[in-house]
N, C-alpha and C positions, 0 to 999 in steps of 0.2 A: 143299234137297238140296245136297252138296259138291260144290263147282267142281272136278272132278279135274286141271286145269290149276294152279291154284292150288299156290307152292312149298311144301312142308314150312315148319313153323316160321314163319309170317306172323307179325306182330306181333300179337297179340287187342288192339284197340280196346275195354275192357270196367269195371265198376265199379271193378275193382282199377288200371286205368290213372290214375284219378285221384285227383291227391295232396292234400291239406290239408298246406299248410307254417305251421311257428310264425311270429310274426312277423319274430323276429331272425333265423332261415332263410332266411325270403324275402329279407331286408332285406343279408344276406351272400350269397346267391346271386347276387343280383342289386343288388350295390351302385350301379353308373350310373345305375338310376332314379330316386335317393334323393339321389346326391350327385357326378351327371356322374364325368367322366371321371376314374381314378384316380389314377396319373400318380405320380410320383418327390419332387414339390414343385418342379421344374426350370420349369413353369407357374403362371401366379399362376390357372388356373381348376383345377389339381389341386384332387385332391379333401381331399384333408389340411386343405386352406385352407378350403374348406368345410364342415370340421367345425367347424372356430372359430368361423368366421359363423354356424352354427346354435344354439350356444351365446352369443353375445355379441347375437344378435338378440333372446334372448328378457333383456337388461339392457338393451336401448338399450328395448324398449317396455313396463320398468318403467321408464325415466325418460321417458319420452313420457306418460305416466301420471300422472306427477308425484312418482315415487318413487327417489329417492335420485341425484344429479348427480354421483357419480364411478364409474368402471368401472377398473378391475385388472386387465391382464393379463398372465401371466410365462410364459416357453416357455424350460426348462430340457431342454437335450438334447430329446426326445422328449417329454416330461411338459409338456402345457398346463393350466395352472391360468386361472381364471376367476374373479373374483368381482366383484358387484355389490352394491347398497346398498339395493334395495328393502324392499319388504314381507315377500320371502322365500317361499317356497313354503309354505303350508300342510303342518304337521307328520304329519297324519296320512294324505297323499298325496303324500309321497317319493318311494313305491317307486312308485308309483303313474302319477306324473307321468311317469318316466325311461325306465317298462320296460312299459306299455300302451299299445295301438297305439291310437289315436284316443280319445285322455285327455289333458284341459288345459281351461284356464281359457278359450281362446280362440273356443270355443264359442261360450260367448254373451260377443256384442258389447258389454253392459255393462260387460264386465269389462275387453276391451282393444276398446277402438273401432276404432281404425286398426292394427291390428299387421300384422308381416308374416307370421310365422309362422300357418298358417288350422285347419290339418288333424290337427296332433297326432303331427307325426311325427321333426321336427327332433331332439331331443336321444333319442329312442329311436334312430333312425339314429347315432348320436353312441356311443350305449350299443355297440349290437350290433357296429360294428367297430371297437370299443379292445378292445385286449386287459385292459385295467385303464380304469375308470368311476367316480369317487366322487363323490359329492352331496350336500351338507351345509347343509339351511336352517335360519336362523336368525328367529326371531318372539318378542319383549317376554320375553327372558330366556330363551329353550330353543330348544333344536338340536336336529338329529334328521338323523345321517348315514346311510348307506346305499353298499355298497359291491360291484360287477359286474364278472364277467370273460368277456366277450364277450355280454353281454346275459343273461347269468344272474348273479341275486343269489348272492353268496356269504356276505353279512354285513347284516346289519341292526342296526345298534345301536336302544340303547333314549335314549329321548327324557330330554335332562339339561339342566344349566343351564348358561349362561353369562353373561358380562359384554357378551359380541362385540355390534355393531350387528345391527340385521337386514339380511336379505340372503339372497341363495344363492352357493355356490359351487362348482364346478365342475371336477374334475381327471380328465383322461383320458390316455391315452396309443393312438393307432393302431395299429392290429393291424398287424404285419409281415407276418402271411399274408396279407392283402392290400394293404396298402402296401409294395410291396418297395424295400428300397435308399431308404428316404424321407428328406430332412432339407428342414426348413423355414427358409427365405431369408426374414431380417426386411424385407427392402425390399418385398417382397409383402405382408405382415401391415401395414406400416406404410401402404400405401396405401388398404389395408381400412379402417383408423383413420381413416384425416384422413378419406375417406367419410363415414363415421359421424359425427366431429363435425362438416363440413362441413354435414350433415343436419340435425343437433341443435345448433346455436350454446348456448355456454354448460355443452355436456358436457363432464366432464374425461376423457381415457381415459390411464391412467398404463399402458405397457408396457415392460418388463424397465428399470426407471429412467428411462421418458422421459416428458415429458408433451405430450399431444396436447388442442390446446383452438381452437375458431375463435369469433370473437364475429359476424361476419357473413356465416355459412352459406354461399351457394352463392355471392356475392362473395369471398369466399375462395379457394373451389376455383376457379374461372377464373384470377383472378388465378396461384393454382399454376402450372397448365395453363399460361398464356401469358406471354409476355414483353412487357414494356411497352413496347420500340421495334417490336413486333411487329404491337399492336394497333393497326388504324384508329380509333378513337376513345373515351372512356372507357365500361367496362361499367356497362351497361345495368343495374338492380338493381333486380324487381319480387318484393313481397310480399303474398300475401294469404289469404284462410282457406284452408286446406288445399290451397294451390299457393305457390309460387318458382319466380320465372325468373332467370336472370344470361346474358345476352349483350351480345357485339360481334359485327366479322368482323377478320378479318386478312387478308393475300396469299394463301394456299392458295390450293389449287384445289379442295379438297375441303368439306363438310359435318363440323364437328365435335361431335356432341352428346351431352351425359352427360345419362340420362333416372333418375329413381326414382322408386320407388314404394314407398310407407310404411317409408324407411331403406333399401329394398332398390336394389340398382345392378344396374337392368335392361340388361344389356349389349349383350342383343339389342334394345330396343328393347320395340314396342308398340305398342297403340291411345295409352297419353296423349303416345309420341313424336311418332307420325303427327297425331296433333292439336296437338301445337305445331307442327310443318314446315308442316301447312296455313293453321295462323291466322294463323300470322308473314307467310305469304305474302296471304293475305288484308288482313292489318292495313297491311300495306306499302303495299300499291295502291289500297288505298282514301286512306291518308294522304295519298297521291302524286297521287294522283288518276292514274294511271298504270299501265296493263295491261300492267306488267314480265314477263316469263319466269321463270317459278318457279327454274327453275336459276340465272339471272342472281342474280337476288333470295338464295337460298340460299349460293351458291358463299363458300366461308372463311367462313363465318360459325360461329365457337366459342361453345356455349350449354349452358346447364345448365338442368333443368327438374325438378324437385317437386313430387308431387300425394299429397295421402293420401285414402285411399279404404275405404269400409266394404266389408269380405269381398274384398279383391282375387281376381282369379282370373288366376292363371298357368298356362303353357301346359307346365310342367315344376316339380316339387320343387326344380330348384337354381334358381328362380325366375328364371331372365332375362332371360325375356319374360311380358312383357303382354297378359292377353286381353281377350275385348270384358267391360267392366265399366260401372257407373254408378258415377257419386263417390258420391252416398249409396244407402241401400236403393233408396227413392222418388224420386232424384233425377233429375239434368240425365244426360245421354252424357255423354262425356271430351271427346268435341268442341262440344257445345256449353257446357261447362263453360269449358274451356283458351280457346275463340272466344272465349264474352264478354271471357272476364279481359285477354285481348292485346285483344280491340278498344277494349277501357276505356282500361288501363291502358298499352299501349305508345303506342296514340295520344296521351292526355295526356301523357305524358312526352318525345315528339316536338314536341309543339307549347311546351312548357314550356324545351325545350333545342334550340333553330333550327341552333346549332353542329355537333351530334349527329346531328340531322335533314341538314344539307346533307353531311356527311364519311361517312354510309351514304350516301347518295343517291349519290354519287360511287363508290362502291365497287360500286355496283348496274353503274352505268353501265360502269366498267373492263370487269366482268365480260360483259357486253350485248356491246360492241367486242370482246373476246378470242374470244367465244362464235360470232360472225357471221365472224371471221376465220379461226376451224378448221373452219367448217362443210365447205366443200368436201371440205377434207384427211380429215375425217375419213369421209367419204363412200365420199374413194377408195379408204381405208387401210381399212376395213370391207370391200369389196370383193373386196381384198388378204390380207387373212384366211380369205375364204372359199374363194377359190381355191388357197391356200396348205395346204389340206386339213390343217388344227392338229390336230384328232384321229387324223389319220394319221400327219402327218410327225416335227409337233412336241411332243404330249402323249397321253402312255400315259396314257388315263385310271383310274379306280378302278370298281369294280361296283358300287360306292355308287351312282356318277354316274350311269351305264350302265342299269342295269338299275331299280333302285329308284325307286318314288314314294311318297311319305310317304302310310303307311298308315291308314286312319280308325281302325286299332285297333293295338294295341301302339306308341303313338305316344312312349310316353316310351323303349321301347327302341330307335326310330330318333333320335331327337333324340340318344341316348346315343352311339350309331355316329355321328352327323354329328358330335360333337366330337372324333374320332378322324381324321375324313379329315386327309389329307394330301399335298403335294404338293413334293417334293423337284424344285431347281432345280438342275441341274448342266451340265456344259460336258464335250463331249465325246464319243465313240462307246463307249470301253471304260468310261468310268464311269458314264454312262448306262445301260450296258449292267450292268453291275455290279449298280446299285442295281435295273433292270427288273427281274432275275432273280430277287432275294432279298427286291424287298418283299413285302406283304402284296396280295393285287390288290383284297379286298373295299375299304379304306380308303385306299390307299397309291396315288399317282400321280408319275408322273416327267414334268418339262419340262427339253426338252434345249435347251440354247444353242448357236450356231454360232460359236464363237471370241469376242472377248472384248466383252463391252459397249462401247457409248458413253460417254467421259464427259458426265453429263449435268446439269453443274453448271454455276448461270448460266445454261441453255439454259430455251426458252419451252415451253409444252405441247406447242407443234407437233410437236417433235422424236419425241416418244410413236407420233406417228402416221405419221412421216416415216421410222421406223426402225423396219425389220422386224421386229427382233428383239422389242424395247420392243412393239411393237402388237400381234405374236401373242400375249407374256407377260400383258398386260393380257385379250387374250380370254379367254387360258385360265385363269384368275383370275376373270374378271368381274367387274373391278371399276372399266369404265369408267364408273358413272353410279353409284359409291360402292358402299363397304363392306356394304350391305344384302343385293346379287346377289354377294360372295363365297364360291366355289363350298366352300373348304375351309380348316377350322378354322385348323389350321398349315401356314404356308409356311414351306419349309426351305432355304438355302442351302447348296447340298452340294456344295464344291470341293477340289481338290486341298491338302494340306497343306504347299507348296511355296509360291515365289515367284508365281509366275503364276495360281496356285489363290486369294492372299491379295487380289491386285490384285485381280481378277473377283469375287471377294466383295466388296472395298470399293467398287466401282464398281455391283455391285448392292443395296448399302444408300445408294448414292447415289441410284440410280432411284427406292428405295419413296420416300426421307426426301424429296427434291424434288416426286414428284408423287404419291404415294397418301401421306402422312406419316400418315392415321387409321390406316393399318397397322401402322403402328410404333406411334403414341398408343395402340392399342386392342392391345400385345401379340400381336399375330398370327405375328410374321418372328422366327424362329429361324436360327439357324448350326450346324448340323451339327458336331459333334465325334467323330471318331473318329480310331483307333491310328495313332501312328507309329511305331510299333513292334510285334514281338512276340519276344517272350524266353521260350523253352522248352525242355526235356531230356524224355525220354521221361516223364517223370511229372505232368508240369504244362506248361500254356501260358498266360502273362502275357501281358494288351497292354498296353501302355504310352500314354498320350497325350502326353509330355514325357520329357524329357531325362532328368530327375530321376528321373523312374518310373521308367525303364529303368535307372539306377543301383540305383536299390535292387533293381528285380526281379533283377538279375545275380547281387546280394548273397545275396538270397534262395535263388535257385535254385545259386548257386557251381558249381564244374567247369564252366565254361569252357561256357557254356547257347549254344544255338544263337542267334542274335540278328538279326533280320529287318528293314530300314528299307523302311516301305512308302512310297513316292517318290508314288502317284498310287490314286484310290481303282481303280481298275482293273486296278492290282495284287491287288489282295483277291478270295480267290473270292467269287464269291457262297453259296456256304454258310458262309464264316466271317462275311458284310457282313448274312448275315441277323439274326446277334445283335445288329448294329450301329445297328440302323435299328426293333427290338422293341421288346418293351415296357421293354427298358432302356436306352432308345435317351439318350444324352448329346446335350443342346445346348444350347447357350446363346441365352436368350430376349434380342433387340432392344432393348432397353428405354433411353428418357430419364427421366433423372436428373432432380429437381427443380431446375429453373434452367435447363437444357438449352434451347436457343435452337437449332432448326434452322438458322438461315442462318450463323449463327458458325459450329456444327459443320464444316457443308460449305464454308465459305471454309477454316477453318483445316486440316483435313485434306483438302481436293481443290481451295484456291486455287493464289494462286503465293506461299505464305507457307514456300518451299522449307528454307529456312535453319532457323525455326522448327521443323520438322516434322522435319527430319535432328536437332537437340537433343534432340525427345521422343524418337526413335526409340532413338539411341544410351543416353541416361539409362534407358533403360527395360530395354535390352538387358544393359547393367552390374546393374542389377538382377537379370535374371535369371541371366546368370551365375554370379554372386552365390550364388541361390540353388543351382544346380548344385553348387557347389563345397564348400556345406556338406555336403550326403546322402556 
């Protein structure tokens, strides 16, 4: 019988309610699943970049394979091309291969033992959001291309001959309707590269004219990573069946570790992470014969670790974390696999090098002494947090944070929202207030500062917890027992476009780079970019970020266009700062340069090296100028 309470026009819960999607439907529907967060390329985890990675994984485990030691890659405007030297995809599953949802060789294990690709989904995701797909393999004299625009075949050639190697190759271009405003930044692709051969010693990877080659793997990549006045003593360099380790420590304060699994750079971590951090600490104290403090033990210690493993299982398609796995079908855990190997092989290599052996041992201890002498402080400063009511006073949190607990189901579309939170840093009542109004509440969080940071160059940890500001920021972050309990994806630096706005930024990239530096190392700290300008007549409204924009927009709009200097972000309503802070939001990611030395940085831009620093400023100033003058 009819509920007569019940409103007119309910929704009918009924057969017709549910949908069968094709699979490049689903796969555009719901791209985040498939391939995280979408993003501009302004991100080295955009998603753009991981189309590349899904195509070039499946040539690095043709040469894992033992098929063909050089990779090609060229990225012309928008148009990424791919080729590799393999075996080439079997001719008569082309189409097959590119644009079937759970169709591939990867199947069965005899074919690719260790790859990373498991599921059959990588280059079909790749298909369905380019607007243009081509694919063209090559096998003992015959080709056979095949050609898609948005995951539907529009062409199939027929199977011909040629001279060319074998191989496959690969040319796509990202759809605009969903990469908006996208271009791809080679210093991101290039550190995908040295990855890859870091992984593979002996691979050549040629991109747009460069060549990328390392001869000893994950020795290589530290060495990158660190500075040699930096390191306490030389890396550590262990090899064996289907594991690599390369560590030291240095001064940080922090835990620095790059973990992979079969080529892939698990960025979140994992079970075979957690089984290096335990074994290391296990192997130390037994060596030691010494029940050191796992943090002591750990504290700056920069490590790379490698495990290849039959059927990985990852906890997400853009793979960057590790689930519970065995290294073989029938084999050992991850932890007692990674155990043995550190209790074998770091212990021998300890007893083998006494030098090595007593200059960590030293380093355990520093950290033992620093760790007993903040105890207190950090006691009271945790106290001081609590009473200081941060989620009241000092951080607008997000409804991510708030409300959400990671679901047992739909778990890849929360994972997909977690790499969206964010947490804009700013200074001030009205631009705080600014950005409250106009973020996003489900993902988007504001921490307000109380006037201008400390400088905290030179200064010891204590300082972190000695200063209010410094030890709320940290709670609200949570990132005082490392990068693992960091609450949100991107932290943003969002200050004034003015003098005093530029100081409070550089003095809050002094903070991360001094004592969270994996934040920076691991791309986390962006800089907010938005308009100092806007220039408009009733037909059109330009913003400008630069001097020079605003010259041309003038030019553009002529008669004398109404022309706006915004002095503070506070100025800005928040209906025009909501575009600002969207999904077209401009910022520039944190990032160290190969060679990049934190303690240099921070002497030469926040020493007393005054003289020097007034020569860069003006030389750079002329330059810009410079530029001004031409537009």
């Amino acid at each position: 019988m009819a509920n007569p309470t019940q409103p007119k026009n309910l929704f009918e819960y009924t057969e017709d309610s549910i949908k069968s999607l094709d699979w490049k439907e689903h796969i555009r529907l719901r791209p985040g699943m498939y391939i995280g967060k979408l993003g501009d390329g302004s991100s080295p985890d955009d998603g753009i970049y991981v189309l590349v990675k899904e195509v070039v994984d499946n040539c690095i485990d043709e040469y894992t394979m033992g098929y063909g030691k050089t990779v090609e890659i060229s990225i012309d405007g928008k148009t990424v091309t791919v080729r590799d030297y393999g075996r080439g995809i079997p001719l008569g599953k082309v189409v097959d291969v590119v644009s079937k949802i759970n169709t591939g060789a990867k199947y069965d294990s005899k074919a690719f033992q260790k790859s990373v690709g498991l599921n059959g989904v990588g280059t079909k995701a790749v298909n369905a959001l380019s607007s243009y797909f081509e694919v063209t393999a090559v096998r003992e004299g015959k080709q056979k291309k095949a050609e898609f625009k948005r995951g539907e075949l529009t062409q199939e050639h027929k199977e011909g001959k040629t001279t060319d190697p074998n191989g496959t190759q690969v040319s796509f271009i990202p759809d605009e309707a969903i990469f908006r405003n996208y271009k791809f930044i080679p210093e991101y692709l290039e550190n995908q590269i040295w990855n890859y051969c870091f992984l593979n010693a002996g691979l050549k990877i040629q991109f747009n004219g460069k060549s990328f080659q390392s001869k000893n793997g994950l020795l290589d990549l530290l060495e990158r990573k660190s500075n040699a006045d930096e390191i306490r003593y030389p890396i550590i360099h262990l090899k064996g069946e289907d594991i690599e380790v390369a560590l030291t420590h240095n001064n940080d304060y922090r835990e620095d570790i790059y973990s992979f699994v079969n080529g892939q750079h698990t960025t979140q971590g994992g079970t075979h992470q957690q089984a290096f951090r335990e074994a290391f600490v296990k192997t130390i104290r037994d060596f030691y014969k010494k029940d050191y403090d796992a943090s002591d033990i750990r504290t700056g210690i920069v490590a790379a670790v490698s495990v290849r493993v039959v059927e990985p299982v990852f906890e997400s398609q853009t793979k960057t974390k590790l689930g519970s796995v065995n290294v073989d079908v029938e084999g050992p855990t991850m932890r007692q696999f990674v155990g043995d190997f550190l209790s074998k092989e770091l212990d021998n290599y300890l007893h083998k090098n006494p030098a090595v052996a007593e200059a960590l041992k030293k380093r355990i201890e520093q950290s033992e002494r620093e760790r007993k002498e903040l105890a207190g402080i950090k006691k009271m400063a945790n106290e001081r947090a609590k009473k200081a009511n941060l989620h009241n006073r000092k951080l607008r949190d997000c409804r991510f944070h708030l409300n959400e607990e990671p679901p047992s189901r739909g778990k890849e579309e929360y994972l997909s929202k977690q790499q969206e939170t964010t947490i804009f840093i700013t200074e001030g009542d009205s631009a705080s207030g600014s950005i409250t109004k106009a973020r996003n509440v489900e993902t988007q969080a504001v921490f307000s500062l109380r006037g201008k940071p400390l400088n905290c160059f030179g200064l010891t940890k204590k300082v972190v917890y000695e200063n209010e500001e410094f030890n709320l920021l940290q709670h609200a972050l949570n990132i005082e027992e490392g990068l693992e309990g960091l609450r949100f994806n991107n932290v943003v630096i969002a200050t004034d476009a003015d003098v005093d706005g530029m100081h409070i930024r550089l003095l809050l990239m002094t903070f991360f780079l001094q004592f969270f530096p994996d934040l920076v190392k691991h791309e986390k700290v962006y800089v907010l970019e938005t308009p100092l300008f806007r220039v408009r007549n009733k037909q059109e409204t330009i913003y400008c970020y630069s001097e020079s924009e605003k010259l041309e927009a003038m030019k553009k709009l002529g008669s004398k266009p109404e022309v706006t200097r915004f002095k503070g972000l506070g100025e800005i309503s928040p209906d025009e700062f909501a575009q600002f802070i969207g999904t077209d939001m401009r910022k520039q990611l944190m990032r160290l340069e190969h060679g990049d030395h934190i303690q240099q940085l921070l002497e030469y831009y926040m020493g007393k090296n005054s003289p020097e620093r007034q020569e860069f400023i003006i030389s750079n100033l002329r330059i810009e100028l410079d530029a001004v003058e031409t537009v």
